[in-house]
Every structure is written in structure tokens, then in C-alpha cells.
VMD Tcl script that draws the C-alpha trace (Angstrom):
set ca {
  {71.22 -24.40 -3.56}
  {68.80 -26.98 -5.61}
  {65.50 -25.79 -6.70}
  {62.63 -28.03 -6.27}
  {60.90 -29.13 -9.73}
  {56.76 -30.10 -10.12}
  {56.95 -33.81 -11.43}
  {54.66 -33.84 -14.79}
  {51.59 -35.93 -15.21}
  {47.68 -35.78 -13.59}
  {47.02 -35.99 -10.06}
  {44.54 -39.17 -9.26}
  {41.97 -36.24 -8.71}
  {42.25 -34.61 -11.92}
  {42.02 -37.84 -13.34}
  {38.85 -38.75 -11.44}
  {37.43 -35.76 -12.47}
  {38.35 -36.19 -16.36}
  {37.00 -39.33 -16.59}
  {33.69 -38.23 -15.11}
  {33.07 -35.41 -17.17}
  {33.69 -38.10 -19.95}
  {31.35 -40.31 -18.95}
  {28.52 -37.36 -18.08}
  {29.15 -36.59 -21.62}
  {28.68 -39.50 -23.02}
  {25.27 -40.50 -21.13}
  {23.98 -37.31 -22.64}
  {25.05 -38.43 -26.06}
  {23.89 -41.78 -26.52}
  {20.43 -40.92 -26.55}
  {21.28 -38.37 -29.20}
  {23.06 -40.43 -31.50}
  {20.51 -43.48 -30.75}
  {17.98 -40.99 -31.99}
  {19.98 -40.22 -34.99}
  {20.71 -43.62 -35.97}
  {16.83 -44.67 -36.09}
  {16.02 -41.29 -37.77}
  {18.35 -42.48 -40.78}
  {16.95 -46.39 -40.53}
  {13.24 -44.77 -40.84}
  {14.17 -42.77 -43.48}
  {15.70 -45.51 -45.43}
  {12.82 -47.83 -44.31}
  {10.06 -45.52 -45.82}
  {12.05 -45.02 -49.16}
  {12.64 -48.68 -49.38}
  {8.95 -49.29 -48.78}
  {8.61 -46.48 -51.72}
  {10.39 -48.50 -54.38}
  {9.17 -51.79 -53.68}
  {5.37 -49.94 -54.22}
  {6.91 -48.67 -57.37}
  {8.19 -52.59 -58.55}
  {4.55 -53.56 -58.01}
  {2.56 -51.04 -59.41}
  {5.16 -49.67 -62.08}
  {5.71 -45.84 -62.83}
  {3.61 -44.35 -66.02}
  {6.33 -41.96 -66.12}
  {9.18 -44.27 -66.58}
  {7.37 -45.83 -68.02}
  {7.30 -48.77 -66.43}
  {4.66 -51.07 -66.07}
  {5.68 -52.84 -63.07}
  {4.85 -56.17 -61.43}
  {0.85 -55.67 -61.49}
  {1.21 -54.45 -65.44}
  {3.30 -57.42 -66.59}
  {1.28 -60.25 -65.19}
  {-2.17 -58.22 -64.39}
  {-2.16 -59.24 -60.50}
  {-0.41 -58.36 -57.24}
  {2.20 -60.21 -55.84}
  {1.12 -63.18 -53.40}
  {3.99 -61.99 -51.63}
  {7.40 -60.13 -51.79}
  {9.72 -62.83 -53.04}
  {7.59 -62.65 -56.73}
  {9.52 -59.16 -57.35}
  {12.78 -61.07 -57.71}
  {11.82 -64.96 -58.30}
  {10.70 -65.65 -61.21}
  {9.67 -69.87 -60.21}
  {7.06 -70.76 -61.94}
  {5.68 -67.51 -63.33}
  {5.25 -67.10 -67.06}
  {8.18 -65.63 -68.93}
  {8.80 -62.73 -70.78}
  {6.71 -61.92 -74.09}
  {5.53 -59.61 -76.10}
  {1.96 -59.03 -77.25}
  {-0.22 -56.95 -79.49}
  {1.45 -53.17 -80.23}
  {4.18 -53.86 -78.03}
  {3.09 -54.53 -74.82}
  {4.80 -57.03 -72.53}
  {3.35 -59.65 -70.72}
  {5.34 -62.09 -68.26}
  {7.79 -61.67 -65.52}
  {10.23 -59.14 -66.19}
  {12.29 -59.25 -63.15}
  {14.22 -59.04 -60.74}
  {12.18 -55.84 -60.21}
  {14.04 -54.64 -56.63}
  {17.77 -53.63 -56.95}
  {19.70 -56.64 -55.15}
  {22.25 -54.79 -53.24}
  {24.27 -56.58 -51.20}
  {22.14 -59.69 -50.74}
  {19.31 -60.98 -52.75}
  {16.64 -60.73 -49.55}
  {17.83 -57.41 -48.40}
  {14.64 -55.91 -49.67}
  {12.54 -58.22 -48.03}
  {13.95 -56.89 -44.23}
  {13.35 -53.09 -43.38}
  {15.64 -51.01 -41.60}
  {16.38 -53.04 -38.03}
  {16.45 -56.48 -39.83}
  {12.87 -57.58 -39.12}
  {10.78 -58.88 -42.28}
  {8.33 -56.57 -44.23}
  {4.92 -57.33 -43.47}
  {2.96 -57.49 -47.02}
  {-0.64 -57.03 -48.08}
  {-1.19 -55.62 -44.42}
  {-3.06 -54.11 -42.72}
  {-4.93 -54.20 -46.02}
  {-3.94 -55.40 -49.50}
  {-1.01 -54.29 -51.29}
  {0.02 -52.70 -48.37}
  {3.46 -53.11 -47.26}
  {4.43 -52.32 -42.99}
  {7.55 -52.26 -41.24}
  {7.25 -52.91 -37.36}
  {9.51 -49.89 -37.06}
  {12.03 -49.23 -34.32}
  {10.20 -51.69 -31.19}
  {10.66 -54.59 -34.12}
  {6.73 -55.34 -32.90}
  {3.19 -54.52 -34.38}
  {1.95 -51.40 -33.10}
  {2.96 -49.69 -30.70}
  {2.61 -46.02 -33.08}
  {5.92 -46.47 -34.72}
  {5.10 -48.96 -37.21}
  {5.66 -47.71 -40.93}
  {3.00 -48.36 -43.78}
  {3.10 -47.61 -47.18}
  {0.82 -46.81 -49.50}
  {-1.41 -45.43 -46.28}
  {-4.49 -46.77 -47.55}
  {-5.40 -50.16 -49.48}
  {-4.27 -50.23 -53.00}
  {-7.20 -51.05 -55.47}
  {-5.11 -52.91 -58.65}
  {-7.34 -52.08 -61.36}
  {-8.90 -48.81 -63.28}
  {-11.48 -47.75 -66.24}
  {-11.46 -47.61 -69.79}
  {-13.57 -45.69 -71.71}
  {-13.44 -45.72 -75.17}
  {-14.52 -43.11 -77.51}
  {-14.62 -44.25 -81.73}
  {-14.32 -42.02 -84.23}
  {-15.31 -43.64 -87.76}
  {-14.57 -42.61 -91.39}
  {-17.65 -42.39 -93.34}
  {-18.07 -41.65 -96.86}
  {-21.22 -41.47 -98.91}
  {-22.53 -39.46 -101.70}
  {-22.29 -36.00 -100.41}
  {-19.50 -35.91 -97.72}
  {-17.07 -37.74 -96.47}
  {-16.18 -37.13 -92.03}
  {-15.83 -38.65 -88.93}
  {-18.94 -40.09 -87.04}
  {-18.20 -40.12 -83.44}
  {-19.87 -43.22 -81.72}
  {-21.83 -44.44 -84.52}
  {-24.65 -46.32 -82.99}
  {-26.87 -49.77 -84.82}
  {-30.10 -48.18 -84.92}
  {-28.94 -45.60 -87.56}
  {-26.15 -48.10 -89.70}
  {-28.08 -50.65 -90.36}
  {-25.54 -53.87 -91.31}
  {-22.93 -52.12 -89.04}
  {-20.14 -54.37 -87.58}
  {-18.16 -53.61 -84.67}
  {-15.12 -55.77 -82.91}
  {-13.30 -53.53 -79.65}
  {-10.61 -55.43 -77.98}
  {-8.79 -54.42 -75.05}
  {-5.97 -56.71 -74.61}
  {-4.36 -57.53 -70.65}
  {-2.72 -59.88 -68.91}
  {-3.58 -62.95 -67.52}
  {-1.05 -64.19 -65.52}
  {1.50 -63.02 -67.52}
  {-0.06 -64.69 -70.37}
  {-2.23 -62.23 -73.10}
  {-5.53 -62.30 -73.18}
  {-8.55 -59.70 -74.44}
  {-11.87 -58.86 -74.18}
  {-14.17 -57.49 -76.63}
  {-17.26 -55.84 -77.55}
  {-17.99 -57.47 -81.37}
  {-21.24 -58.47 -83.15}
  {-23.16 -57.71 -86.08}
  {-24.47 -55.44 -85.08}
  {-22.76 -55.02 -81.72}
  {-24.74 -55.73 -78.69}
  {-24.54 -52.16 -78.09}
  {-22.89 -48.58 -79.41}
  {-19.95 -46.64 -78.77}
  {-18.55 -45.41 -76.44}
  {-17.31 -48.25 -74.86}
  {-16.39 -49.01 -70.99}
  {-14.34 -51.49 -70.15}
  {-13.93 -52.19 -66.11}
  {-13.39 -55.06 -63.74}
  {-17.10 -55.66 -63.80}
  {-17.92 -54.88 -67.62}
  {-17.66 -57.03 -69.66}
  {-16.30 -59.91 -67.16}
  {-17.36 -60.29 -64.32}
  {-16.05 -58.52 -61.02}
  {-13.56 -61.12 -60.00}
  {-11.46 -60.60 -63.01}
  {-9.04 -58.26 -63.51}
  {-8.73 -57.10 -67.05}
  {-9.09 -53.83 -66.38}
  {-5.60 -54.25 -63.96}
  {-3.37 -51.04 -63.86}
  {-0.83 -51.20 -66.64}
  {-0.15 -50.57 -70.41}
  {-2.88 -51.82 -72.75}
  {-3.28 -52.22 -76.51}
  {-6.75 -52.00 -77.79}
  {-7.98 -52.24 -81.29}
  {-11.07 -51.67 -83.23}
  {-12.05 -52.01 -86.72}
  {-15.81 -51.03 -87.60}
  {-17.79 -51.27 -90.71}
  {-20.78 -48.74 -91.93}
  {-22.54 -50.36 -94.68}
  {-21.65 -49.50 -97.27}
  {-18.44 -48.17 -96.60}
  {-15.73 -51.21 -96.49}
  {-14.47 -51.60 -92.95}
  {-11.71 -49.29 -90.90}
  {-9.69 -49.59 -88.15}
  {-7.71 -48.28 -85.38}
  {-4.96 -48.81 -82.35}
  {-3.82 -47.25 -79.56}
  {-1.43 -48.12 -76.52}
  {-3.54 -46.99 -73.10}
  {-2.13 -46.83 -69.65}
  {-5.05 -47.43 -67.15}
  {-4.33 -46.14 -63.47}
  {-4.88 -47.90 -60.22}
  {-7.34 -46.93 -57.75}
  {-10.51 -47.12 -59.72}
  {-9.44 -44.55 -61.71}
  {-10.67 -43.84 -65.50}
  {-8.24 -43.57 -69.01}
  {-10.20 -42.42 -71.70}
  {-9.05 -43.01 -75.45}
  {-9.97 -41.63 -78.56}
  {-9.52 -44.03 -81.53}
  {-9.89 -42.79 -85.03}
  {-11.12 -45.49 -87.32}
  {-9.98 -45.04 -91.04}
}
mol new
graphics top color blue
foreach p $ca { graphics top sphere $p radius 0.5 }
foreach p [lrange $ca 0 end-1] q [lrange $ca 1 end] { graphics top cylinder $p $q radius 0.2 }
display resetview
């Protein structure tokens, strides 16, 4: 007598039902790993944005002086960071500082515009919604909308203060110090010539307080307004050299040097120089 054997294989049912648990599962997940997906293009959108800020401004605690430090301006636009066209070369100026383009100042990576697209492939917005500002249009690809990214979150201001404080060696009959800030009215015959050097377009320039006597005493401010006027920008966030050499009558004259890194944002470096 022959026993009757189950053929192997799926039913049509249990087929139909396999292949709609599949696809249950998988509507549930696409949403998930569409999530995930954007989460990780964000992320390496707003650290992108990060390190092309970091190009233009520089880092004092590279130190790097950045786009703005080299040539003493923002970019027009994005393309500057790694094209150097007709932008002044690289130098070097007074103490060490350097003055020109010193790109390319965005790692390449796998194409030379890469840096210029954010996360979905659409173009970085620059100086917007207000200058030096840099915006991604985010995951819609379209301004607004609450997913756009923006970094720095508020405007960047390019330039700082400088205050300088002078110490000068005196000697006389009786003592010899330091006289901090000596002022005209009490050195008769004094001499004074205070440079802060910057850059102009990549090219260096300075700007001075000098005059026998000086126009005015110690200490000295330099800022985007004093002593040019406001629409320059010699005051521009960077690395600075400034000098001074000073003479108290009837000492012979002294001098003194420093290297200065002035902050963005309107914010104020002070330097002591000691004149001897």
C-alpha cells in the first residue's frame, strides 16, 4: 500500500500573504529611512556651512587668518575661496603677516564645486539673508518654508577694535622707567609714529597716528571709523602687525612691535607695546 506524500513549495495563499506583509513593511519603512537619509544630509549641510564660515573668517586658534584676514574683505561670492582670478597673490608683509590669496581655502573633495552645492545638490545661497551669511534651501530645495539652514544665524560684521596702550622708556637724571601713555603737553618736542598695518585687497597697507608732536596722546584706537573713514576696512578681522617708535626729548627715540589678532563682530584687541 503507497503512502501519499505533501508536494514541497508555498501555496498561492501563503505566497499572497508573504508578499503583503512585505510590502506593509516596507510602506512603514520608507518614511523612516527617508527621514534618516535627510537627517544625515542636514547634518552634513550645517557642518559644511561651518567650514566654509571658517575659510572666510579664519580660526585665531589655528591660527588661521582666513579669507577676510588675507585680503581684508569678504568674499563677493563663494567661488573666491578656491579661485584665485584676478586676486592679488601671496606675500608677506611687516612681522610676518600675509597678505594675498592663499587658497584654495575649502577642501576639494571629489569635485572642485562640491562646496558650492549643500546637501540635496541645490547651490548655497551667500551673503543672505544678510551679509556673510551663507543658507541652504534645505530638504524642499526652496526658500522658506522653516527648513532652510543658515549659518552664522545673524549678520557677520568683518571688522573689530584696536586699542593700543604705549609703554615708553624714559631716562633722565634721577630715574630711569616706563611712562605709560606719555602725552604732548608734558614732553615737550615729543615725536610719535603708530602704524597698524592691514590689508587692502590683498595688497599691505597701514595707517598711522605720527606727528611732532602727535595730533593727540596715547592710548591709541584704531577702528573702521578712526582714523579712516567708516567705509574702509582697516580695522578687518585678521592678524595685524603694528609698530611704534616714540621719542621724549631728550631721550633718543625707542621702539616697539607686536603681531595683534583683531576679532570680528565689533569686537576690541587691546595691545600693550613696550617702547625701548
Amino acid at each position: 500500500m503507497r503512502i501519499g506524500r505533501r508536494t514541497s513549495g508555498f501555496t498561492l495563499i501563503e505566497v499572497i500573504v508573504v508578499i503583503a506583509v512585505i510590502s506593509i513593511l516596507a510602506a512603514m519603512a520608507v518614511p523612516y529611512a527617508v527621514k534618516i537619509i535627510d537627517q544625515s544630509r542636514e547634518e552634513a549641510t550645517r557642518k559644511q556651512l561651518e567650514e566654509i564660515n571658517r575659510a572666510v573668517m579664519g580660526d585665531p586658534t589655528g591660527p588661521t587668518a582666513g579669507f577676510l584676514g588675507d585680503r581684508g574683505a569678504l568674499p563677493a561670492n563663494l567661488s573666491m575661496l578656491n579661485t584665485q582670478g584676478t586676486q592679488a597673490g601671496p606675500t608677506t608683509g611687516t612681522l610676518g603677516v600675509k597678505y594675498g590669496w592663499y587658497g584654495p581655502y575649502v577642501k576639494i573633495g571629489y569635485s572642485a564645486g562640491a562646496y558650492l552645492v549643500d546637501g540635496w545638490g541645490t547651490p548655497l545661497v551667500y551673503n543672505s539673508p544678510s551679509a556673510g551669511q551663507i543658507t541652504s534651501y534645505g530638504p524642499d530645495r526652496a526658500l522658506g518654508g522653516g527648513d532652510d539652514i543658515v549659518y552664522p544665524s545673524s549678520a557677520v560684521v568683518p571688522g573689530g577694535r584696536l586699542l593700543v596702550n604705549l609703554y615708553v622708556w624714559r631716562t633722565d637724571n634721577t630715574t630711569s622707567q616706563y611712562v605709560l601713555n606719555p602725552q604732548p603737553v608734558s614732553f615737550p618736542g615729543m615725536r610719535m609714529d603708530v602704524r597698524m598695518y592691514y590689508s587692502a585687497n590683498g595688497v599691505e597697507a597701514y595707517k598711522s597716528y605720527a606727528g611732532t608732536p602727535p595730533p593727540t596722546g596715547p592710548p591709541y584706537v584704531f577702528s573702521p571709523a578712526l582714523p579712516l573713514p567708516a567705509t574702509a576696512l582697516s580695522t578687518h578681522a585678521g592678524f595685524h602687525a603694528v609698530t611704534a617708535a616714540c621719542t621724549l626729548p631728550p631721550n633718543a627715540q625707542v621702539a616697539g612691535q607686536a603681531v595683534v589678532y583683531i576679532p570680528e563682530n565689533n569686537q576690541q584687541t587691546q595691545v600693550n607695546l613696550y617702547l625701548r
